[in-house]
N, C-alpha and C positions, 0 to 999 in steps of 0.2 A: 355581889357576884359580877354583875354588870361592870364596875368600876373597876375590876382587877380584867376584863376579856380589855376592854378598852386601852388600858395600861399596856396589857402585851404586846396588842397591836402598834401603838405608838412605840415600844420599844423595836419591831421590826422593820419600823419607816427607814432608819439607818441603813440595817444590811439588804433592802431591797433597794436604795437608792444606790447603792455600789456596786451591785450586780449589773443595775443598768450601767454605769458608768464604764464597768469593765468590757461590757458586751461593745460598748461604742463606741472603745477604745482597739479593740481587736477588729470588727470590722472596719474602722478605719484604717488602722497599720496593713491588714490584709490589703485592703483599696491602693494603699499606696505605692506596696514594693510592687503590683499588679501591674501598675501603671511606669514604673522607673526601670523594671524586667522588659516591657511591652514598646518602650520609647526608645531601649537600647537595640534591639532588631526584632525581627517577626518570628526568626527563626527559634529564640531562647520560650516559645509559649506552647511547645506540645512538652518539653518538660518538666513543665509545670501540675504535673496528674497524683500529689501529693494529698492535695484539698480537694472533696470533695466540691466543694462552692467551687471552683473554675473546673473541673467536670461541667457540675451543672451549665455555668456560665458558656462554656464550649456548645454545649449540645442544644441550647438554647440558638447561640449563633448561627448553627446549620439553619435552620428556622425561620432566621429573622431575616431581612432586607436593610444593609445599614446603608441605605439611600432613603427607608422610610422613618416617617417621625414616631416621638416612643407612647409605644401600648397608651392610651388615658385606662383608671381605673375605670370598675366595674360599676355603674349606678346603684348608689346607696339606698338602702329601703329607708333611711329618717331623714333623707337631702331633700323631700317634697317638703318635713316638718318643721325641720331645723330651718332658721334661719339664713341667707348667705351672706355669706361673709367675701371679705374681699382677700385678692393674688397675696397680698402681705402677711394677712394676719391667718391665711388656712396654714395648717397643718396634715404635710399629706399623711397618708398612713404608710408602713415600712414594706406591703409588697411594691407601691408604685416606685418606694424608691428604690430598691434591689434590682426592678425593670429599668429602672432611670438606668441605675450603675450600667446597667449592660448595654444599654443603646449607647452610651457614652464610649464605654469600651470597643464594642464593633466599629462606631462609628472612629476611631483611632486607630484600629485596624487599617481601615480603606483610606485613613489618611496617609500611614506608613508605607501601604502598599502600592498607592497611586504615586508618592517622592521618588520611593524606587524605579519605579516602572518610567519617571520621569527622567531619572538621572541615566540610567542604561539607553534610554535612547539619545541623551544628550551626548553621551560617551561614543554610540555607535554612528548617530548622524552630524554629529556637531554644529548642529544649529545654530544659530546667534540668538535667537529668541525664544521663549519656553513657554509657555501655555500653562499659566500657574492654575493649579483649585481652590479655588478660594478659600476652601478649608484647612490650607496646607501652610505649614510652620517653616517653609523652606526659609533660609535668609535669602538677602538681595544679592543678585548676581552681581558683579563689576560687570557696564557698557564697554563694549568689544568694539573696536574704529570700524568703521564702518569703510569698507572697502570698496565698495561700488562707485561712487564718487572720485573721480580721479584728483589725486592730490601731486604736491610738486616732488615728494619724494619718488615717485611712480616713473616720470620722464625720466627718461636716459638720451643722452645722445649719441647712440651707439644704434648703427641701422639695426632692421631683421628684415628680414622678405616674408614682404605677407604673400598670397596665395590667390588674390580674390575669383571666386568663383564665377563662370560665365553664368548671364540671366538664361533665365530658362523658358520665360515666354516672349517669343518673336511678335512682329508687329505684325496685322493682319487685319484685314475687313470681316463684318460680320456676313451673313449667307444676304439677308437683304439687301445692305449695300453692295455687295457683289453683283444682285441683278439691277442695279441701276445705270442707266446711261445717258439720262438729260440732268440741267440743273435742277430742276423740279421736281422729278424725282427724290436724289439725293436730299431738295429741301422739305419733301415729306416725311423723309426719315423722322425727322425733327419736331417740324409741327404738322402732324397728323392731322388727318380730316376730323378724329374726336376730338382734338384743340382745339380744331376751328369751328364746331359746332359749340361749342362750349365757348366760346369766342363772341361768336354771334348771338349765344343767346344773352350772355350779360351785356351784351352791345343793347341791345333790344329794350333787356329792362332797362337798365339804364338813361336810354336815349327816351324811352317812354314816359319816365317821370321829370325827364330835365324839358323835355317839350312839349310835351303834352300832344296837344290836337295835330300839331306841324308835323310830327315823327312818325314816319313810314319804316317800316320792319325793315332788315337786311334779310339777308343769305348769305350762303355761303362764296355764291361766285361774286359777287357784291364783292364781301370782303376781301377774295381774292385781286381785285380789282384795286379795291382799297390799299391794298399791301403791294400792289404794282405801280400806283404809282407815289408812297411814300419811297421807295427803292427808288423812282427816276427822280426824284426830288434831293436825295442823298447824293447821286451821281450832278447832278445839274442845280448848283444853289442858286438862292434868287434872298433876296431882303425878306421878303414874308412871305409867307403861304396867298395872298390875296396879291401878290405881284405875275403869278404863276398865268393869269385870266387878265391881265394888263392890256391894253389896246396895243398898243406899240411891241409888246412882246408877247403873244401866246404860244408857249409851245404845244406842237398841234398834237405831240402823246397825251399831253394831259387834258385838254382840249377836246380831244375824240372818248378819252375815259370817263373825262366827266363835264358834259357841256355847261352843268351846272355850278359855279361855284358854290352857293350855297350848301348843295347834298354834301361836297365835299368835307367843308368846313362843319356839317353838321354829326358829321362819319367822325371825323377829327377829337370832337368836344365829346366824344359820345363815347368814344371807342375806351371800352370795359373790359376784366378778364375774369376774378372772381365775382360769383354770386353769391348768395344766401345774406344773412346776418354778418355784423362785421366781427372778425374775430380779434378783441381788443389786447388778450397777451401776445397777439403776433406782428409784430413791429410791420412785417413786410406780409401782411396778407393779404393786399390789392395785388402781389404779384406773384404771391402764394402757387397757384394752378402750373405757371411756368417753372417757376425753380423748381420744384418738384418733378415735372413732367423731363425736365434736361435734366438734372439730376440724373437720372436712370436710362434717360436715351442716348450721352454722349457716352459716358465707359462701355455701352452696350456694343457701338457700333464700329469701335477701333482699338485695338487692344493695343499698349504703348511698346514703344520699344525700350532699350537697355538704359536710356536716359530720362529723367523726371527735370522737367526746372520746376520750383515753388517758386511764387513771387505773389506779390499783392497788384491787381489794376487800381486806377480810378475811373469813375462813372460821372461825368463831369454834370454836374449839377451846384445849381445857390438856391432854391427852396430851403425856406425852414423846415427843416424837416430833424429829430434826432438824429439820425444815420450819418449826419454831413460830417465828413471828416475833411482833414487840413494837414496835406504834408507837402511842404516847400519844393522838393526834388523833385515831382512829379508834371508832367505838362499841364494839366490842371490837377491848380492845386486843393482846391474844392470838389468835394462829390463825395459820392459811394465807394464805401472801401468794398474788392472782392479777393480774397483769397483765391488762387488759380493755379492749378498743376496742369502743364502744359507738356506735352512730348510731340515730337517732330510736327512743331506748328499747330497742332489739335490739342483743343482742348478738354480736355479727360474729365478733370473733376472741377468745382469750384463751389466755394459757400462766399453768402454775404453777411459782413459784417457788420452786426447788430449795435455796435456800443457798447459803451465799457457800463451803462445802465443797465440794459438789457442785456450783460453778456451772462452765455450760457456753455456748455460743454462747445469745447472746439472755437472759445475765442478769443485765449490768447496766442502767440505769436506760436509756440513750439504745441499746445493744443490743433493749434489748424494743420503744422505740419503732418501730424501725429493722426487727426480724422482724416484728410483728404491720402495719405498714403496708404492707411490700413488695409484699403482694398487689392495692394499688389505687396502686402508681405508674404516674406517666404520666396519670392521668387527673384531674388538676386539683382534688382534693381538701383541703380543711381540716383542720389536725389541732389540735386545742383540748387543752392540757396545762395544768400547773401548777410552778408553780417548781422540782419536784423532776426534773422529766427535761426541762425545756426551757434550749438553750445555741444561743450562734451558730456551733458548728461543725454541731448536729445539723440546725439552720436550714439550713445553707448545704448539705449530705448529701443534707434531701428537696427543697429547689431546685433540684437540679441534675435531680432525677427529676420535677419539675414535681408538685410535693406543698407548700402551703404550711401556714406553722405560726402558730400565735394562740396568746399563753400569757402567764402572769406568770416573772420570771424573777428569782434572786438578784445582787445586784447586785454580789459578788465575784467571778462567775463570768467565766474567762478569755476574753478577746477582749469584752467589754463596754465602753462609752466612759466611762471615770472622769472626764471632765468633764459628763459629765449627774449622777453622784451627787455630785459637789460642788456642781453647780447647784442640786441638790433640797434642797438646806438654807437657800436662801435665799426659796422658795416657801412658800408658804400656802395652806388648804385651799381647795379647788376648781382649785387653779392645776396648770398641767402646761408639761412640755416636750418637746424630742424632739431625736435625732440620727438622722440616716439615711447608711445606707450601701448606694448601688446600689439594691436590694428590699430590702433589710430596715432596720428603723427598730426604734431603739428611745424607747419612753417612760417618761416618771414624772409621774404621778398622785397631787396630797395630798388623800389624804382624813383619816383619824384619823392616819396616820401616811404616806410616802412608798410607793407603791406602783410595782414596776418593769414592762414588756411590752415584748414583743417579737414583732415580725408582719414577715411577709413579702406578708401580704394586703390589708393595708388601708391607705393614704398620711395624711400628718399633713394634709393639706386637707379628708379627711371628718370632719364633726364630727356628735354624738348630744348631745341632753340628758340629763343623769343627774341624777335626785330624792333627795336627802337631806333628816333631818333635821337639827334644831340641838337646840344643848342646851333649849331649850323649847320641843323638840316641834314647832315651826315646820318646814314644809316647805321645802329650799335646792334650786335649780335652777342647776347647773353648765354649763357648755358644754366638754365634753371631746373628745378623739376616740372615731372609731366603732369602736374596737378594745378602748375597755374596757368600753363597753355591751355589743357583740358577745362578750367573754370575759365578762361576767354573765349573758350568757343560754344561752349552750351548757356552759359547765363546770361542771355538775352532772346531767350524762347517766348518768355510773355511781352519783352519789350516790343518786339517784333509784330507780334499778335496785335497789340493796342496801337501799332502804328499804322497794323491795314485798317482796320475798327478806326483810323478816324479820317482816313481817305474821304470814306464815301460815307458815314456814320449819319443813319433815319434816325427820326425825328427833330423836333424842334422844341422852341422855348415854351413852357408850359403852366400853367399858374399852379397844378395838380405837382404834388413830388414823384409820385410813383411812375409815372410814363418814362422817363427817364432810363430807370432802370428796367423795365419793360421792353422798349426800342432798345437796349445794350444787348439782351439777353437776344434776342429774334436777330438782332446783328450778328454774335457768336453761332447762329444756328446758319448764318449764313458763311461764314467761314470756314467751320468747319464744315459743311458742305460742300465747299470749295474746295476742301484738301480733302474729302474722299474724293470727290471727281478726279484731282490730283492724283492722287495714289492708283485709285481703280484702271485711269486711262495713261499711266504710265511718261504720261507728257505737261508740260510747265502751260500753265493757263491762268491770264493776269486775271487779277478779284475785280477790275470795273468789265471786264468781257462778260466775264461770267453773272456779273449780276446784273448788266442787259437781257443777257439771254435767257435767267431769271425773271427778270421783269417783264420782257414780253410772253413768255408761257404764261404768265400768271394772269396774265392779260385775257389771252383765251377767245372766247367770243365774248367781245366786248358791248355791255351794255350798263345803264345806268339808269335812274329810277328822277325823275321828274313831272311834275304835278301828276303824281300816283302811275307816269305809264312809265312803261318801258323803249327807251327809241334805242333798236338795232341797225346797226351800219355795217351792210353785207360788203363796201369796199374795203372797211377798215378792216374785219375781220381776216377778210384776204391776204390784205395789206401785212399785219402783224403776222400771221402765220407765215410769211418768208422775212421777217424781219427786217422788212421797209420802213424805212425813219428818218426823220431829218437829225441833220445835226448840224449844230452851230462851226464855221470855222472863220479862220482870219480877215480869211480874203474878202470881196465884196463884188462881186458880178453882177452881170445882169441874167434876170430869171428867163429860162426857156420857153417859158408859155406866153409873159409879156413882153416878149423881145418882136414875137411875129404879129404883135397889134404896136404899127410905127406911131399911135395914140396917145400908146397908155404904156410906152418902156420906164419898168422898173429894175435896181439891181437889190441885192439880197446877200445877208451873209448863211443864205441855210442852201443845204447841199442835200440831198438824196443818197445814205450810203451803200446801198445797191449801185444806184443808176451813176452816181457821179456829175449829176445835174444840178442847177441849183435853183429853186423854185420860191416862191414867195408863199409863206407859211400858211394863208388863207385861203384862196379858193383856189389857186395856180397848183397847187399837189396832190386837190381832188381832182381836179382836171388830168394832172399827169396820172394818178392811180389810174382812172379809170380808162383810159385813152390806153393806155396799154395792157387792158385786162390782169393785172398783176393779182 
């Protein structure tokens, strides 16, 4: 009986192995047309309500999240018993996979859905670039040329009249410098009495570890002192700082400030700005405290007018130092590079230049244009450059910010129209041409040799006369555009700048690299000082007047620290306070006070320029101060 239940069974192995087969042959085909219905739009799956199983599968998807991952099954009661097996060799069971099918499914939904929703805004906004999902079967777009980039197709040389807008903010003082009316004033603006405590105190440390037991503290009037007469030192050069105390030459400002040579020279080696630990990522942060400090107090205190020049200074220095840069054109050609936006003689903004080791945001060429402008986009400004940081991507940058640009430009430089420099070899001096594209136009100008510009401000229908000579001295009268007369008359705003800066330009030669630029920076706070006084009082005032009259406020009551005392000179005091002073001049006479002893006549090349007398530098002009109660 046994052997025939057995038999049957083996006989029904057959038609239950085909049942399965047919079973998962039907769910398969079902899966498939599922998914080839599902691929052709979204729209062909509400009428699909034939099958049960997509019912289900639908009502299931109200449900589910197909951003989340699918169901795991339910923990087995014999998975603690059983053995586990590994990802290859399990066999899930047929709910996980029926859940599998449907996360699959949804999850192809939200990819059909999201293509769509893709492509209709490609249609509506016509984007150049698509924000793909990574889960999505789009194909690859064809790249679309890139239009922003000016190419040579784009130039015409067919005028249009641009339009340019007037600036919108006027030049003006801030309320502070408005209530100022000496130079000292104006030069607090700058460096504040919290500079100069901060000054003094890294003076302090510093000179207390280089000296030890010899170093007596400063102050602030000290310093002020200090900084009075490195200013006449600037005005009045001599070979060295220790020629200054010379028997045969003492001039008797420096003399009465500091009887002492030594204090001076000891102020000198000593004189500090930052404190604390040294900060080793910051190239320049011995002079850290200052560029910071101008940073934010020169844009504060004069808002520019309609014209910007960008230009690079140099900071004349040969220390070894990273920083030192080398460009031939320059009056020195050694030093400190600084980036400098300059508007009517004031200097607005400026960064220094790190090196191409340590360069960071804002250092290269169209980078510094781009930091040092930012702060007056939007407001309809000119920016006047030179071939070495002007291009027509950076043109089309401050365009877009309503900033335009005036400048000469090389004529290899990308996106420029190589049918105007082929044009330009067929022209002759005084002749010009031009190409424009949209606002910006470029030109070329033969004078001795082809000259290239580039404006976004000014159209090839305004025109300027420009005066040359000829080879015989004969004067030639051009007719060019207004763009290159306009670039001859603003692009020499930093030149300008650095040419008062080395009149009278403090400091001296130093074993230290950073004082250099230190003394550059306190120079700048002096000029610009110069030019609000300038502006505030309406009237022309030369930079060495102005930085006497500088120099002796800063003077003050004049005292100075030797073997720990203090010695005050109530005539000098006097004296400086109506700015009593000798000065050297050509001639050589005889002194007023040695003339009436028929003994002891001397003559003298120092003069009184108050009194107009001429007095021998040593005791014959304490003699005269006091003799006349001055």
């Amino acid at each position: 009986m046994e052997n025939e239940i057995f038999f049957d069974l083996l006989s029904l192995i057959p038609f239950y192995l085909s049942l399965c087969i047919i079973h998962l042959h039907f769910n398969a085909l079902l899966h498939t047309i599922f998914i080839i219905l599902l691929s052709s739009s979204p729209s062909h799956i509400p009428n699909l309500n034939s099958s049960s199983f997509f019912l289900l599968v639908f009502h299931e998807s109200k449900q589910m999240d197909p951003s989340s991952p699918p169901p795991s099954p339910p923990p087995s009661s014999s998975s603690s018993s059983s053995p586990r097996r590994s990802k290859r060799s399990r066999v899930e069971p047929i709910y996980y996979a029926e859940e599998s099918m449907q996360f699959n499914i949804l999850r192809q939904i939200e990819r059909n859905r999201r293509s769509f929703e893709s492509e209709d805004s490609d249609s509506d906004l016509n984007s150049d670039t698509d924000e793909e999902h990574p889960d999505s079967f789009k194909p690859p777009k064809e790249k679309k040329e890139d239009k922003s980039k000016p190419t040579s197709e784009v130039w015409k040389s067919e005028a249009k009249r641009v339009h340019p807008p007037e600036c919108l903010l006027l030049s003006f003082l801030s309320r502070e410098a408005r209530q100022c009316s000496s130079p000292l004033e104006f030069f607090r603006v700058f460096v504040t009495l919290e500079l100069m405590d901060q000054i003094v105190k890294a003076t302090n440390s510093y000179g207390s570890n280089k000296f030890k037991k010899s170093w007596i503290d400063t102050d602030r009037k000290e310093m002020d002192i200090f900084f009075s007469a490195v200013i006449y030192m600037g005005i009045h050069r001599s070979p060295t700082l220790k020629s200054y105390w010379a028997e045969d030459s003492k001039p008797p400002f420096i003399i009465h400030l500091f009887p002492s040579r030594d204090r001076f020279l000891q102020l000198y080696r000593s004189f500090y700005i930052a404190e604390g630990e040294r900060d080793l990522t910051d190239p320049i942060w011995h002079v850290r405290p200052l560029v910071d400090s101008f940073t934010k107090s020169f844009p504060l205190h004069h808002s520019p007018s309609h014209i910007l020049v960008f230009d690079e200074s140099m900071v004349f220095c040969k220390a070894r130092s990273t920083l030192k840069q080398y460009i031939k054109d320059k009056p020195h050609r050694w030093g400190y590079k600084i980036w400098c936006l300059v508007s009517d003689g004031y200097l607005q903004q400026f960064s220094v230049y790190l090196g191409k080791k340590g360069r960071q945001k804002g250092e290269t060429p169209s980078e510094a244009v781009i930091l040092l402008v930012t702060p007056y986009y939007g407001m309809n400004h000119v920016v006047v450059m030179n071939n070495f940081f002007c291009s027509p991507s950076l043109c089309q940058t401050l365009l877009r910010n309503s900033t335009f640009v005036l400048g000469t430009i090389q004529s290899n430089r990308r996106g420029f129209p190589s049918s105007l420099v082929e044009e330009s070899s067929n022209l002759s001096r005084g002749q010009w041409s031009f190409r424009q594209n949209e606002k910006m136009v470029a030109y070329v100008f033969v004078d001795r040799k082809p000259v290239y510009f580039l404006s976004t401000y000014y159209y090839p229908s305004q025109l300027d006369t420009l005066e040359r000579h000829g080879k015989k001295g004969q004067k030639l009268l051009f007719e060019v555009p207004k763009a290159v007369t306009a670039y001859n008359s603003f692009r020499s705003g930093v030149d300008i700048m650095d040419q008062l800066q080395s009149y009278y330009s403090i400091g001296r030669k130093n074993r230290r690299w950073w004082p250099r630029l230190a003394w550059w920076l306190i120079d700048m706070c002096i000029l610009n000082a110069h030019r609000l006084n300038e502006i505030k009082k309406n009237e022309k005032m030369s930079v060495r007047e102005f930085r006497e009259d500088l120099m002796h406020e800063l003077a003050g009551d004049i005292f100075c620290k030797s073997k720990h005392q203090h010695i005050i000179r109530k005539e000098v005091r006097s004296q400086y306070s109506f700015n009593h002073h000798l000065v050297i001049t050509e001639d050589k006479r005889d002194c007023s006070i040695c003339s009436s002893r028929p003994d002891q006549r001397k003559t003298t090349k120092f003069q009184c320029k108050i009194c107009n007398v001429f007095l021998c530098p040593d005791t014959c002009y304490d003699i005269h101060i006091n003799s006349n109660d001055v």
